[in-house]
VEXNUKE-216678 format. One line per 4 residues: number of its first residue (from 1); their letters; for each residue x negated, y negated, z of C-alpha. Coordinates in steps of 0.5 Angstrom, whole numbers, plus 500, padded with zeros to 3 digits. Each point is the difference from the previous one (the first is absolute). Layout:
VEXNUKE-216678
NUM) a) X,Y,Z; ...
//
This chain:
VEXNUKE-216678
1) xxxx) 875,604,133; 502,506,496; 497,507,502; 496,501,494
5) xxxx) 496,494,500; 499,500,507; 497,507,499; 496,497,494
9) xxxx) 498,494,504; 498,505,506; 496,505,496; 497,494,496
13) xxxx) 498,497,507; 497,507,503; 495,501,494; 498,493,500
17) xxxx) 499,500,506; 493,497,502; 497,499,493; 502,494,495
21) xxxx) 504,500,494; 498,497,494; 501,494,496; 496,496,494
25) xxxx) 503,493,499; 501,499,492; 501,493,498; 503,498,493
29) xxxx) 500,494,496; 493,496,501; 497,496,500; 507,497,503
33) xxxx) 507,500,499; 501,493,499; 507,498,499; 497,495,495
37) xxxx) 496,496,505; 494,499,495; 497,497,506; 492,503,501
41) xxxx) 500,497,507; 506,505,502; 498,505,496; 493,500,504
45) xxxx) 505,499,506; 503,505,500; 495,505,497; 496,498,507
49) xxxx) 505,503,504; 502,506,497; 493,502,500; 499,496,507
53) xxxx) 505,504,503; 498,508,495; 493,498,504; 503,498,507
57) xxxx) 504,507,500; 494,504,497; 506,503,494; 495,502,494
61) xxxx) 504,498,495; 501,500,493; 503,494,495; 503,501,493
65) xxxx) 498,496,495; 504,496,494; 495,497,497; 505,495,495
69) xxxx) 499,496,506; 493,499,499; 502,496,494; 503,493,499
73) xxxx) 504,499,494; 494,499,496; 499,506,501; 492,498,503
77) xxxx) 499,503,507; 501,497,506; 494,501,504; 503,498,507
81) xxxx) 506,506,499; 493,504,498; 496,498,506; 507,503,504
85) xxxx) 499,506,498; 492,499,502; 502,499,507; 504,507,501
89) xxxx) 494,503,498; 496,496,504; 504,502,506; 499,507,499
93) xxxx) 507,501,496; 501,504,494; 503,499,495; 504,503,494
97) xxxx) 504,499,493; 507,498,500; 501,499,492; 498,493,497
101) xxxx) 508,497,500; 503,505,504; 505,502,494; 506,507,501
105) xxxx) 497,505,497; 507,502,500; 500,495,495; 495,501,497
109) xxxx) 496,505,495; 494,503,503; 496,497,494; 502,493,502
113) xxxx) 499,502,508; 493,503,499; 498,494,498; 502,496,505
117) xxxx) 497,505,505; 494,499,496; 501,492,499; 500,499,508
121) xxxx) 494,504,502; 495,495,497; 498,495,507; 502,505,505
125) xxxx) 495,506,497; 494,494,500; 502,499,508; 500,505,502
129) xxxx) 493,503,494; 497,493,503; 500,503,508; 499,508,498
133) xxxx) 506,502,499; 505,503,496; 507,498,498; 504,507,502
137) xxxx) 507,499,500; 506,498,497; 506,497,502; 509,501,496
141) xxxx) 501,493,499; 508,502,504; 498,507,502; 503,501,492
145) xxxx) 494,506,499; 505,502,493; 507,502,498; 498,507,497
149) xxxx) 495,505,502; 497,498,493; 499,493,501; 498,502,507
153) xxxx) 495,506,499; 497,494,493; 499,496,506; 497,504,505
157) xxxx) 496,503,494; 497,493,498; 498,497,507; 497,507,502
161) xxxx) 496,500,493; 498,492,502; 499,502,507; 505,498,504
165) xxxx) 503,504,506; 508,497,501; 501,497,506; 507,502,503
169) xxxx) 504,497,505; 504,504,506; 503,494,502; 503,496,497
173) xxxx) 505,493,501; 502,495,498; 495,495,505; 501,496,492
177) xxxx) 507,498,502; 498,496,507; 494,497,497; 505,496,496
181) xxxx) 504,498,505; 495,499,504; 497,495,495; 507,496,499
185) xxxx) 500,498,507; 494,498,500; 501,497,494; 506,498,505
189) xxxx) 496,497,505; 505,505,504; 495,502,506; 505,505,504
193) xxxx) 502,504,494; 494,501,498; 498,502,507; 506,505,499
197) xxxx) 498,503,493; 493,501,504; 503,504,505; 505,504,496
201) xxxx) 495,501,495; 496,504,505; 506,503,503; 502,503,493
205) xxxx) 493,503,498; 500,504,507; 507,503,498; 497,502,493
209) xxxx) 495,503,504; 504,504,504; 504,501,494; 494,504,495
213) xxxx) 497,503,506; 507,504,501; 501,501,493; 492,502,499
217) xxxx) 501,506,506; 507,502,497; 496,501,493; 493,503,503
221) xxxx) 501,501,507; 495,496,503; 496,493,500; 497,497,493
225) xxxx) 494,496,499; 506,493,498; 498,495,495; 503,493,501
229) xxxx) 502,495,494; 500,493,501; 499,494,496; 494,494,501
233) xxxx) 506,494,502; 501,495,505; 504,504,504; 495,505,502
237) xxxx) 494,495,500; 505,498,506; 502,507,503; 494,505,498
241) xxxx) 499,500,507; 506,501,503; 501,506,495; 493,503,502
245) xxxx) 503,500,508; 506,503,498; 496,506,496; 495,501,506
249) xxxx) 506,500,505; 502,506,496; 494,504,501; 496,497,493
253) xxxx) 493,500,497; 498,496,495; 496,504,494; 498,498,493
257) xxxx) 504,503,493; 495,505,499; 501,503,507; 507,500,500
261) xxxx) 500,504,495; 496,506,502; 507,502,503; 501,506,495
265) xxxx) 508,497,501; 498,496,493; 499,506,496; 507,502,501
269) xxxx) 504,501,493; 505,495,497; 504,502,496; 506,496,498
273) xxxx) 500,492,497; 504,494,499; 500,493,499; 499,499,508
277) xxxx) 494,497,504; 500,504,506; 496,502,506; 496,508,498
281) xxxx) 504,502,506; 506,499,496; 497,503,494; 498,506,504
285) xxxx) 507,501,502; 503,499,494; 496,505,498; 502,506,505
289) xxxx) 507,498,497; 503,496,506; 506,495,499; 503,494,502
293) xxxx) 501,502,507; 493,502,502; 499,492,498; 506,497,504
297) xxxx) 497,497,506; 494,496,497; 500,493,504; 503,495,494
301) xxxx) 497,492,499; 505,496,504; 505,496,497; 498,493,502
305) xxxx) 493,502,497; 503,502,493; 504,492,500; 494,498,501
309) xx) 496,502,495; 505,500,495
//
């Protein structure tokens, strides 16, 4: 272990010593990643799972939503995906707008997106007006927040205005990658490497977590309220309990959005943009001007999960 880390690891450890860190679990992309398996009794199968296993290990999470998926090629709603996003509110979950067709606002104008967050927002507002409750927050389709200052400040100016708060994200992974592989061996009938795409997944969020953890102290010099981004897949239906063990292993509660958030680390100036999709601790290096060797030691997907969900 090199000295540094060992001594940002033992600070770390001194102050957080008896008290728990925090964490919001943010999932995207509901009602479901589907991988086109239109099939309503695996989505409902599935759906039952997720938010099983959200109540088992008392997480408060929030769901992003595409509402293109709320629509049949017709373009007539489909009250079964509806009645997915009901039962998260039923639950007491949140849930917040992830644009209507998850487009790049890299590769789109702000005009043609701020129609789009408006577009995705119609089903999801009146859930959540039915319960009592306000739709709040807003999720970058790809973490893409805009490749300019002025695209991005046109943006953050247009979601203030509608009265959204940006839902940013501290860890950031690419669980997407081994849920496709997990998919295809399924598909596959291939148990055991299921099994071991399972395990691995978990073993590799762990070592995300150390790795902005690091990263966080480096920057700020103490813990962060994190934010976790996962997607609504077959892979995390199956393993959101062995994620949320891994999480209280290392010292965590659980916390909504809007708690996670009270940390004024997320009041921390951006300064540079670009066309990438990356963690807001990323950003906030970036824009203390570190460079490339600061990021060196991020854990990568493995190379067999790449193949396998290429």
């Amino acid at each position: 272990m090199k000295p540094i880390f060992f001594l940002i690891l033992l600070a770390s450890t001194i102050v957080t010593f008896g008290q728990k860190k925090k964490i919001c679990f943010s999932i995207d992309d509901l009602p479901l990643v589907t991988y086109g398996i239109s099939d309503s009794v695996y989505q409902q199968s599935l759906t039952d799972k997720i938010i099983a296993s959200l109540n088992r290990n008392n997480i408060p999470a929030i769901g992003f939503v595409n509402e293109m998926k709320l629509y049949d090629k017709n373009n007539t709603a489909i009250s079964w995906q509806i009645k997915l996003l009901n039962q998260w509110v039923d639950n007491g979950l949140e849930l917040g707008n992830h644009t209507y067709s998850h487009p790049d606002y890299n590769n789109l104008s702000f005009q043609a997106f701020s129609r789009d967050v408006l577009k995705g927002e119609i089903f999801t507002r009146e859930i959540l007006n039915r319960n009592g409750l306000a739709l709040t927050y807003f999720r970058h389709p790809f973490l893409h927040v805009g490749n300019s200052k002025e695209k991005n400040d046109s943006l953050n100016n247009f979601l203030s205005d509608h009265g959204y708060t940006i839902a940013p994200v501290t860890i950031d992974n690419e669980d997407y990658l081994f849920a496709l592989a997990y998919k295809r061996a399924k598909d596959n009938e291939n148990f055991a490497l299921m099994k071991k795409i399972g395990s691995d997944y978990i073993d590799y969020m762990e070592h995300k977590l150390k790795y902005f953890e690091k990263q966080v102290y480096l920057l700020f010099g103490r813990e962060i309220n994190q934010i976790l981004l996962i997607h609504a897949n077959l892979l995390n239906a199956d393993y959101l309990d062995s994620l949320a063990k891994m999480f209280l292993k290392n010292n965590y509660e659980f916390v909504t959005m809007e708690e996670a958030l009270k940390d004024n680390v997320y009041q921390t100036n951006i300064t540079v943009y670009g066309k990438w999709g990356i963690s807001w601790i990323d950003r906030w290096a970036l824009s203390q001007g570190k460079k490339g060797d600061f990021f060196k030691d991020e854990p990568a997907t493995p190379d067999y999960i790449k193949k396998l969900s290429d």
